[in-house]
Backbone as CSV, one residue per row, in Angstrom:
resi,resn,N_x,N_y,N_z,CA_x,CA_y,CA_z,C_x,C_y,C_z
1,UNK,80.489,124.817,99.477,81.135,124.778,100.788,80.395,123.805,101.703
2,UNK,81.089,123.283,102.586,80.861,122.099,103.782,80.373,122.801,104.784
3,UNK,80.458,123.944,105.229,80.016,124.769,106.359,81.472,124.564,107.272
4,UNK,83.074,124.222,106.834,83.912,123.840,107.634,84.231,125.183,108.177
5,UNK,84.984,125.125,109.376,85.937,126.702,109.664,86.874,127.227,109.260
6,UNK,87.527,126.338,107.677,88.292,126.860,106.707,87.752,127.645,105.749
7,UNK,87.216,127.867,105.706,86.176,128.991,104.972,86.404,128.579,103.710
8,UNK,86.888,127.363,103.096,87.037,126.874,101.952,86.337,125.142,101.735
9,UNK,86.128,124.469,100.792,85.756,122.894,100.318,87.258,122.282,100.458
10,UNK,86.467,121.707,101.811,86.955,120.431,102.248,87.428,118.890,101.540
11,UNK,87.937,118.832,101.388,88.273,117.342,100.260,89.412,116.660,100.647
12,UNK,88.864,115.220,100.475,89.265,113.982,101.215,89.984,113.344,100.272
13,UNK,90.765,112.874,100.741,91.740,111.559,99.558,91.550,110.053,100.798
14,UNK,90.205,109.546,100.002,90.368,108.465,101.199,91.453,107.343,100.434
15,UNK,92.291,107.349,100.935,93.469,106.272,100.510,93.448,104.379,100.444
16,UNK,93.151,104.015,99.720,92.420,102.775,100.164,93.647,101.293,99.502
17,UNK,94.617,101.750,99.784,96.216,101.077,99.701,96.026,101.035,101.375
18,UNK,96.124,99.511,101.424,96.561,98.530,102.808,97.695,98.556,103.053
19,UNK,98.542,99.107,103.963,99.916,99.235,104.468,100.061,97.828,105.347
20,UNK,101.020,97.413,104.905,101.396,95.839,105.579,102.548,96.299,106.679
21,UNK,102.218,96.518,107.887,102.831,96.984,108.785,104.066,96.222,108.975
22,UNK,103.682,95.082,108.933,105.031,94.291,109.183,105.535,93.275,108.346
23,UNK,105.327,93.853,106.925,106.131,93.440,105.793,107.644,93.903,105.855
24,UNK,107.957,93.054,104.958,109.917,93.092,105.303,110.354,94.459,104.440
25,UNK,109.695,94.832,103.622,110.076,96.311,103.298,109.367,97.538,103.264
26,UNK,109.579,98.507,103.345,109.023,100.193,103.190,107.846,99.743,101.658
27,UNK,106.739,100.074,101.979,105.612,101.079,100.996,105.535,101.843,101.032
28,UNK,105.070,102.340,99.608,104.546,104.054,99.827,103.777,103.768,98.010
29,UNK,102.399,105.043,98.613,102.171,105.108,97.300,102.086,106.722,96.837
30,UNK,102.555,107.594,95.666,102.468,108.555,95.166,101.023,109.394,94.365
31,UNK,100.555,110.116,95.011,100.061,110.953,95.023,100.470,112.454,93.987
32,UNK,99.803,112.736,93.210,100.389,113.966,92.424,99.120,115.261,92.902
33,UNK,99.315,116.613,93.304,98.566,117.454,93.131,99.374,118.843,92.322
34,UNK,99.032,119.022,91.432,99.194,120.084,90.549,98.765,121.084,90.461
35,UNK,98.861,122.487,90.072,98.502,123.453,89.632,98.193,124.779,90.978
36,UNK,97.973,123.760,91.853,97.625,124.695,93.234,98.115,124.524,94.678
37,UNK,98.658,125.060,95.498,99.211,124.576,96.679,97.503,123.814,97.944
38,UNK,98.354,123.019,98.536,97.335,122.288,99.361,97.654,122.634,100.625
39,UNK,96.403,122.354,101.525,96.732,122.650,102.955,95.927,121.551,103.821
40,UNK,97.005,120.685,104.064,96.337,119.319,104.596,96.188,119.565,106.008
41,UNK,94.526,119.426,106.889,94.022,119.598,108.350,93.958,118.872,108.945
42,UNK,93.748,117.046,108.444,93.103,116.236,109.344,94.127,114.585,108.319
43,UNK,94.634,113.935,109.186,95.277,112.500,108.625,94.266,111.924,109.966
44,UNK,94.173,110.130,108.952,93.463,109.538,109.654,94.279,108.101,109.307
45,UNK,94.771,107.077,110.635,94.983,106.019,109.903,94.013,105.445,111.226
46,UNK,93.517,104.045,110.120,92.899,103.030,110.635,93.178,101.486,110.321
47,UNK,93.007,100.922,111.105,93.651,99.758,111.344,92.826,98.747,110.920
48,UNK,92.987,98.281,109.927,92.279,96.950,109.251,92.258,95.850,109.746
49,UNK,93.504,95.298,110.048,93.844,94.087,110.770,94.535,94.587,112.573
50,UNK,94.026,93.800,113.312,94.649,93.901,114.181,96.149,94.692,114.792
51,UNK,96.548,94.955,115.630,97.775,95.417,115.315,98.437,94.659,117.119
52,UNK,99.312,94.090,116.769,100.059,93.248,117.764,100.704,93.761,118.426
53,UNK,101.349,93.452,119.949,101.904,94.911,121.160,103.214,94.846,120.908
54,UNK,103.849,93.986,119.682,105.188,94.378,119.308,105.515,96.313,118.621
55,UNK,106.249,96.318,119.098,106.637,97.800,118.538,106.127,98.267,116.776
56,UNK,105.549,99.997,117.465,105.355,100.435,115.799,106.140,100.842,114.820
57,UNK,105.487,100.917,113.565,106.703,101.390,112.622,106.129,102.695,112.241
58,UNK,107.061,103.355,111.198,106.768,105.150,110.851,105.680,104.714,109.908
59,UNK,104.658,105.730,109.710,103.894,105.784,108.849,103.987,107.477,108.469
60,UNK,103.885,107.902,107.392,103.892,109.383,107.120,103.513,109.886,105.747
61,UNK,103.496,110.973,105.784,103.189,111.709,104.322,104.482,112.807,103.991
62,UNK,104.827,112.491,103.072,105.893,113.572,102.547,106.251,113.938,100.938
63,UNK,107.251,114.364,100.821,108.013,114.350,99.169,108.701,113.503,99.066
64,UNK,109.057,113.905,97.918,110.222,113.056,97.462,111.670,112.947,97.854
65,UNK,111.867,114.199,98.671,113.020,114.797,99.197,112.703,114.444,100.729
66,UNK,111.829,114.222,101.216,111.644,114.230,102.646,110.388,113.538,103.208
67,UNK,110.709,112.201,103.379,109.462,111.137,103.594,108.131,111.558,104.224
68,UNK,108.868,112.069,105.967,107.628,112.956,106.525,107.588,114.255,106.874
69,UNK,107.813,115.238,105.774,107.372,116.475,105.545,106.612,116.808,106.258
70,UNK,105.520,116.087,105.855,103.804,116.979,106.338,103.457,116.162,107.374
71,UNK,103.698,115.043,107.715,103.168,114.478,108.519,103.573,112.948,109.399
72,UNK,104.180,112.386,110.076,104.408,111.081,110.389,104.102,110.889,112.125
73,UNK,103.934,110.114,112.191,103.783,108.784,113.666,104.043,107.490,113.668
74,UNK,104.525,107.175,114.484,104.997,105.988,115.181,103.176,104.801,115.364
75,UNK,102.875,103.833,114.088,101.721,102.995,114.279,101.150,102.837,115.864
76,UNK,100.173,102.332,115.675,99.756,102.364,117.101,99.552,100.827,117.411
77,UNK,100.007,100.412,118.686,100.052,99.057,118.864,98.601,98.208,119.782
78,UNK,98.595,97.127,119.885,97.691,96.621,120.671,96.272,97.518,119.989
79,UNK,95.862,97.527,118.695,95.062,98.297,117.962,94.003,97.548,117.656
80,UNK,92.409,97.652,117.919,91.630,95.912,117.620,91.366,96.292,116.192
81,UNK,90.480,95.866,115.254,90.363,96.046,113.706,89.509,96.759,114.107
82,UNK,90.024,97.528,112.431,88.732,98.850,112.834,88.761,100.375,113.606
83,UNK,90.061,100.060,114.586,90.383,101.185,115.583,90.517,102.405,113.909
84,UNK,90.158,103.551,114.228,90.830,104.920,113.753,90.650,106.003,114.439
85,UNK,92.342,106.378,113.974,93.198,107.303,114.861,93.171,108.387,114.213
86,UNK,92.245,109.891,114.590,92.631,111.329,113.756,93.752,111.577,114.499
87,UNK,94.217,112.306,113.651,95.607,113.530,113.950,95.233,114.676,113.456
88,UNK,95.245,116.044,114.121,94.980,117.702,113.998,95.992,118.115,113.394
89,UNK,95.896,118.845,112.325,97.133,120.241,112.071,97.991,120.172,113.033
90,UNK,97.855,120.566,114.150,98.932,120.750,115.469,99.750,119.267,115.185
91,UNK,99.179,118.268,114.981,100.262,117.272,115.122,100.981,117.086,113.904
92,UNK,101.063,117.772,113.102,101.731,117.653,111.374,103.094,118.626,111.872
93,UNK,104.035,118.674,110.954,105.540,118.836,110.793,105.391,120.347,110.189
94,UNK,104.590,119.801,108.820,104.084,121.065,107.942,103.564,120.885,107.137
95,UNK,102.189,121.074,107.305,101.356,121.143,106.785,100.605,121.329,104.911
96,UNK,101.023,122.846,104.928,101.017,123.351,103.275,101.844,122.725,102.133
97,UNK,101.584,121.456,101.222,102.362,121.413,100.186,102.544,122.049,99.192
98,UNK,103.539,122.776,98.458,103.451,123.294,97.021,102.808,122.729,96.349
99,UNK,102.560,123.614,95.505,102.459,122.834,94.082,102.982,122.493,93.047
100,UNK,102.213,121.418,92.428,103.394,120.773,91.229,104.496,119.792,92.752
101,UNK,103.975,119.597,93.657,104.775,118.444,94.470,104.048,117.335,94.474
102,UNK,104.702,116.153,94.485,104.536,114.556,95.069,104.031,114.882,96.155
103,UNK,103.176,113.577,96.411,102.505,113.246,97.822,103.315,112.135,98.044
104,UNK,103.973,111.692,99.039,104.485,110.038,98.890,103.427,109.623,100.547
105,UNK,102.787,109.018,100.513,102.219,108.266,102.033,102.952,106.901,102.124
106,UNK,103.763,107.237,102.665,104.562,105.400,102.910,104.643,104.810,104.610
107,UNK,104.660,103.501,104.492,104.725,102.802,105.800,106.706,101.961,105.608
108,UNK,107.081,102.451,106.577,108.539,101.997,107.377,108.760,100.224,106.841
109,UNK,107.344,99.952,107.273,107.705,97.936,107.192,108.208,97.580,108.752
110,UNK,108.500,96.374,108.359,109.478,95.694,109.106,109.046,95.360,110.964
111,UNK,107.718,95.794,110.619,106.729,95.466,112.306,107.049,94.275,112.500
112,UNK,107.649,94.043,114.155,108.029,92.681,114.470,106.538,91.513,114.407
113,UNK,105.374,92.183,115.010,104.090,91.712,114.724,103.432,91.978,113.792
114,UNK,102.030,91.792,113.867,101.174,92.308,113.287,100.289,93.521,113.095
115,UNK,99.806,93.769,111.663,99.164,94.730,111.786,98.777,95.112,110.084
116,UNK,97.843,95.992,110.008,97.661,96.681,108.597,96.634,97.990,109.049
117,UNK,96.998,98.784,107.905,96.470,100.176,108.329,96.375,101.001,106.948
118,UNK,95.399,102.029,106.862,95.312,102.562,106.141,95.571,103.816,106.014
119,UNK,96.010,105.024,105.180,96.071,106.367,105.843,95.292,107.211,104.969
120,UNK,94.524,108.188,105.345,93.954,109.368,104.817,93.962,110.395,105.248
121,UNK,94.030,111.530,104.280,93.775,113.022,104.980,92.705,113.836,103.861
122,UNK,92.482,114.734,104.756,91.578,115.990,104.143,92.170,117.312,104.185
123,UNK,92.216,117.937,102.962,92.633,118.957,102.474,91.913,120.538,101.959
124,UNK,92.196,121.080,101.525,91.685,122.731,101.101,92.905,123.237,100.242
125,UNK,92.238,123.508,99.143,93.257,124.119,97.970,93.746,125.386,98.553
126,UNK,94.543,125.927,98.235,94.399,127.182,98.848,94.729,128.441,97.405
């Protein structure tokens, strides 16, 4: 144990797929967790490249059935490199994935400017 206030081990999927914010189409990359349901606390995206004050695009975590399930926001603009942004439980959709479900973390695309970003979260089996 981490000493967290989940009274369970804390574990990170640091995601290290560069989301091209304002590439002309949707990314996403798939994620599999099996055998046990998850309970995701903390998403983090951070901004690699700059991010330009043209409007953001969706970034999120979901299934296969439902892009942002567990989690999505609107990129953050005027972002210098380097900026990272946590998000709390409170700001997730819903949280707990089954098990035996897809993870999909995908970015929208299609940012009139610039930008790149990364996303991660931390989890607890449950």
């Amino acid at each position: 144990m981490d000493g967290n206030s989940f009274g369970r081990e804390v574990l990170t999927v640091c995601n290290r797929t560069v989301f091209d914010l304002s590439g002309s189409a949707a990314e996403e990359i798939v994620l599999y967790h099996k055998n046990k349901e998850i309970v995701i606390h903390k998403v983090w995206i951070k901004y690699i490249e700059a991010t330009s004050a043209d409007a953001g695009v969706k970034l999120s975590i979901g299934s296969t059935s439902d892009d942002d399930a567990y989690f999505y926001v609107t990129s953050a603009v005027s972002q210098d490199a380097g900026t990272s942004v946590e998000y709390i439980t409170g700001d997730m959709t819903l949280k707990t994935v089954p098990k035996d479900t897809p993870i999909i973390i995908k970015s929208a695309g299609s940012k009139s400017g610039t930008g790149t970003a990364v996303i991660s979260f931390s989890y607890t089996l449950n």
